[in-house]
C-alpha positions as a Markdown table, in Angstrom:
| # | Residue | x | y | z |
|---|---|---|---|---|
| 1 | Unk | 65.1 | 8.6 | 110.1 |
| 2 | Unk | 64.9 | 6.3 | 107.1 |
| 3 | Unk | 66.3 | 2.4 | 107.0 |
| 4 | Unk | 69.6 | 2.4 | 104.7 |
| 5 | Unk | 68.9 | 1.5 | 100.9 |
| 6 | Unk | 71.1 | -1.2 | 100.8 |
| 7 | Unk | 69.7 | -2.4 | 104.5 |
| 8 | Unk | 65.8 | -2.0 | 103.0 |
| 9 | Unk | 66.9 | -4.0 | 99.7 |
| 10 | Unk | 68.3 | -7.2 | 101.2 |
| 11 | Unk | 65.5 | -6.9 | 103.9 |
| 12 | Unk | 62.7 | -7.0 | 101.1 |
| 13 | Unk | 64.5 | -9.5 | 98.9 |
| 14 | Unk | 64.5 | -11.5 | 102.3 |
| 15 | Unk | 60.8 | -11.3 | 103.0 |
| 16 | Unk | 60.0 | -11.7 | 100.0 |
| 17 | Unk | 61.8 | -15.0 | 99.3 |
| 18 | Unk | 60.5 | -16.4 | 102.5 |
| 19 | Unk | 57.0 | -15.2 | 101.5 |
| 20 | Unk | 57.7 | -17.0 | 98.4 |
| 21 | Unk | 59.0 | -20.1 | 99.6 |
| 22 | Unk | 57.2 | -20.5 | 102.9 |
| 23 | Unk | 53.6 | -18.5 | 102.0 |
| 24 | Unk | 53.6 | -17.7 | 105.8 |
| 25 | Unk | 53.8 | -13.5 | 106.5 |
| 26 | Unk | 55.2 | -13.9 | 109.9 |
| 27 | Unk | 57.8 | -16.1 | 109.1 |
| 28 | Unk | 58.9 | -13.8 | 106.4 |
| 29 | Unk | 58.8 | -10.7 | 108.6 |
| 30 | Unk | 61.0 | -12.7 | 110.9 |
| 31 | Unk | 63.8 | -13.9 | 107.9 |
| 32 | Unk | 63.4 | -10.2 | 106.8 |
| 33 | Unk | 64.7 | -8.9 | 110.4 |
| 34 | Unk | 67.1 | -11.0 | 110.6 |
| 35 | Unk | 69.2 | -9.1 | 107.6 |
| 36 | Unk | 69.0 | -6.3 | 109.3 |
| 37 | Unk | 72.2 | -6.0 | 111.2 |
| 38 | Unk | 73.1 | -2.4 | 111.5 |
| 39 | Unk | 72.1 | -1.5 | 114.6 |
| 40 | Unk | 71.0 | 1.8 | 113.7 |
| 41 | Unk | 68.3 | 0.3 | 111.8 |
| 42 | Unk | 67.1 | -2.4 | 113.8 |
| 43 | Unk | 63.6 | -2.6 | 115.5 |
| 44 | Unk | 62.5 | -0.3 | 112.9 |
| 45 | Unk | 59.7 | -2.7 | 111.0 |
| 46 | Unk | 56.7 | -3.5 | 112.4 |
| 47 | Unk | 54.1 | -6.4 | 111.4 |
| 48 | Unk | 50.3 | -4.4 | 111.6 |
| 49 | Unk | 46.9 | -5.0 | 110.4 |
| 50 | Unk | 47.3 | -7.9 | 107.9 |
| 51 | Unk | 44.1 | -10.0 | 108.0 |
| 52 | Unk | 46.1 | -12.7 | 106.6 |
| 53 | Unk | 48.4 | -14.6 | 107.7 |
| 54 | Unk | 49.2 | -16.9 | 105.1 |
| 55 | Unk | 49.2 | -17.0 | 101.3 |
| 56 | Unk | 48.0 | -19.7 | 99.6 |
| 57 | Unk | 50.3 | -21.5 | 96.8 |
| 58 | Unk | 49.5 | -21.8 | 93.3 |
| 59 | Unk | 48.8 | -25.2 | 92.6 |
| 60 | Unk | 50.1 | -24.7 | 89.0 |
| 61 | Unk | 51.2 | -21.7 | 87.3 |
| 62 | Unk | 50.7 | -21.7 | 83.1 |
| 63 | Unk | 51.6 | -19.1 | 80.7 |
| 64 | Unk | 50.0 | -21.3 | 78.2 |
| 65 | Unk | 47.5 | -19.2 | 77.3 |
| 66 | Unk | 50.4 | -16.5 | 76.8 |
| 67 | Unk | 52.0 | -18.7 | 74.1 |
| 68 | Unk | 48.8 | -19.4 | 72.5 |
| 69 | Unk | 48.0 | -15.8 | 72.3 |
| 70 | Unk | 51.4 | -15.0 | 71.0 |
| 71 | Unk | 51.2 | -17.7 | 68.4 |
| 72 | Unk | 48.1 | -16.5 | 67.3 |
| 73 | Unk | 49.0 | -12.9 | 66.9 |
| 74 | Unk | 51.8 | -14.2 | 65.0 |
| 75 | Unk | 49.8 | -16.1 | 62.5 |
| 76 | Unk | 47.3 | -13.2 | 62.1 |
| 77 | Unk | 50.3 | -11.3 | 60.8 |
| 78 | Unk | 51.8 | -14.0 | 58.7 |
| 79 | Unk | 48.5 | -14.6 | 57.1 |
| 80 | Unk | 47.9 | -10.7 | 56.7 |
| 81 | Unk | 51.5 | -10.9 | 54.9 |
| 82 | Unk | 50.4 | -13.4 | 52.9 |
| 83 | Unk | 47.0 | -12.3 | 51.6 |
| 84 | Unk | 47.0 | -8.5 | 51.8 |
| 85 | Unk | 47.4 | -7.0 | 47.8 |
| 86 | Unk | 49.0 | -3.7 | 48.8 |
| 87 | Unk | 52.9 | -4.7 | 49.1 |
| 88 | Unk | 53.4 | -1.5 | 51.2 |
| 89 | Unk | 51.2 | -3.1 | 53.5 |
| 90 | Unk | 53.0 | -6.9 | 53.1 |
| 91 | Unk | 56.6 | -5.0 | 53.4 |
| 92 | Unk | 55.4 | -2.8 | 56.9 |
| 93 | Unk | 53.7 | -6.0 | 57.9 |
| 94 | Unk | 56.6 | -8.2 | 58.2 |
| 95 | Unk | 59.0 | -6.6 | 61.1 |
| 96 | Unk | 55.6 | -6.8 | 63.4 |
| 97 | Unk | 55.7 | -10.3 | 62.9 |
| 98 | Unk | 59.4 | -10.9 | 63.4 |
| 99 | Unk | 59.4 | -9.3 | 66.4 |
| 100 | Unk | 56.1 | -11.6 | 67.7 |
| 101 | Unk | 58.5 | -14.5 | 66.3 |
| 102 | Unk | 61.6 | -13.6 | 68.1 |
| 103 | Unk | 59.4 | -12.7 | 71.4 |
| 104 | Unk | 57.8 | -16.2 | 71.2 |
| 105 | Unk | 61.6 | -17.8 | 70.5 |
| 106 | Unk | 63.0 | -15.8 | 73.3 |
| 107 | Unk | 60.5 | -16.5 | 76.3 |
| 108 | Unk | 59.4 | -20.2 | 75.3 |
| 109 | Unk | 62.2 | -23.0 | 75.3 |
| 110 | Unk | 62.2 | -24.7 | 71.8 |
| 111 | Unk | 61.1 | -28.2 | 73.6 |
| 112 | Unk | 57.6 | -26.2 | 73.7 |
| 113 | Unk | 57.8 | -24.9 | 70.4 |
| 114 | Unk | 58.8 | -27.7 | 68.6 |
| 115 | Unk | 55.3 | -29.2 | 69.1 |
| 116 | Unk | 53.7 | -26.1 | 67.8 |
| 117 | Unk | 53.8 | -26.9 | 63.7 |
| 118 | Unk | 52.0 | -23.6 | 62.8 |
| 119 | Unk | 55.2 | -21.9 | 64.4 |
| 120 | Unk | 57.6 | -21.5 | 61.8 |
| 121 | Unk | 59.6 | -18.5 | 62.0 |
| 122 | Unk | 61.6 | -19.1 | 58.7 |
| 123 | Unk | 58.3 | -18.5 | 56.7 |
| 124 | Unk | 59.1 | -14.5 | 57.5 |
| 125 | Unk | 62.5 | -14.8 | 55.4 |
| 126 | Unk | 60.8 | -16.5 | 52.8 |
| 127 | Unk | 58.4 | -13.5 | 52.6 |
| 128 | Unk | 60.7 | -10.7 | 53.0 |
| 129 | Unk | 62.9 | -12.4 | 50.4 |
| 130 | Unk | 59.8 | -12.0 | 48.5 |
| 131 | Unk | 58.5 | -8.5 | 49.4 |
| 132 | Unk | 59.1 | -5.8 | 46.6 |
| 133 | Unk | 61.7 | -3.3 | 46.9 |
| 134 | Unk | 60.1 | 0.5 | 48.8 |
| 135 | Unk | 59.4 | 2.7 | 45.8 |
| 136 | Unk | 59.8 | 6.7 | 46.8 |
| 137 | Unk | 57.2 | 7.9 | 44.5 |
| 138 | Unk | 57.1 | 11.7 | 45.3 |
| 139 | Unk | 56.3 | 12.7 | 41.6 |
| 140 | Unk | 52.5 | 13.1 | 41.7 |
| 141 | Unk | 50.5 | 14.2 | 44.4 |
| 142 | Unk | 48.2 | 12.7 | 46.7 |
| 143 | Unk | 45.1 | 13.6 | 45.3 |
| 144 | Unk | 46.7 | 11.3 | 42.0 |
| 145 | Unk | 47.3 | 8.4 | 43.7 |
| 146 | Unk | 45.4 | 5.7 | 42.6 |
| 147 | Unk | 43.8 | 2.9 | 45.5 |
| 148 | Unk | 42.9 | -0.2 | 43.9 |
């Protein structure tokens, strides 16, 4: 017989938090049986073959290195918008770095950004403001396209 989904879901969320909080596995085990309170379901957990008992806290968790990889990623784009000749390219070019800038605005609080001054997302409505209309040319064939 299987433990109630609602009964297994608070029991996880209750180990774990305690896991979490506490880094100690027994200690969880024991917050996580505590939820249980349907009796039909009780006793129905056991704690086996962990050769751990603890786990050890992160002294300091960074997604720094996220950021910076994201910024970069963003200016690669920027800068291919900026350079690249073919305004096909520029024009495809510029939703993949909006949605690098609107990832970086929406997972990093602007008291982090505001220090970054390559990080200006209003440079991408500058260039699309910019960016030449799409031109459907479907009058000559491929082999009579010219690529400069």
């Amino acid at each position: 017989m299987g433990v109630g989904t609602e009964t297994a879901k608070r029991a996880a969320i209750a180990f774990y938090e305690s896991l979490v909080q506490q880094g100690n596995l027994l200690a969880a085990f024991f917050a996580m049986n505590k939820t249980i309170i349907n009796k039909q379901y009780e006793n129905v957990y056991i704690f086996w073959g962990l050769h751990l008992s603890t786990l050890p806290k992160v002294s300091v968790k960074s997604d720094a290195k996220i950021l910076a990889d994201l910024i970069g990623l963003y200016l690669s784009w920027v800068k291919k918008i900026q350079t690249t000749p073919d305004p096909e390219v520029r024009r495809n070019s510029i939703p993949v770095a909006r949605f690098l800038a609107d990832e970086i605005m929406r997972r990093f609080t602007p008291e982090r950004l505001k220090d970054i001054e390559s990080f200006d997302p209003t440079k991408l409505d500058e260039e699309e403001r910019s960016a030449p209309e799409a031109v459907d040319d479907f009058s000559r064939g491929i082999s009579e396209i010219e690529i400069e």
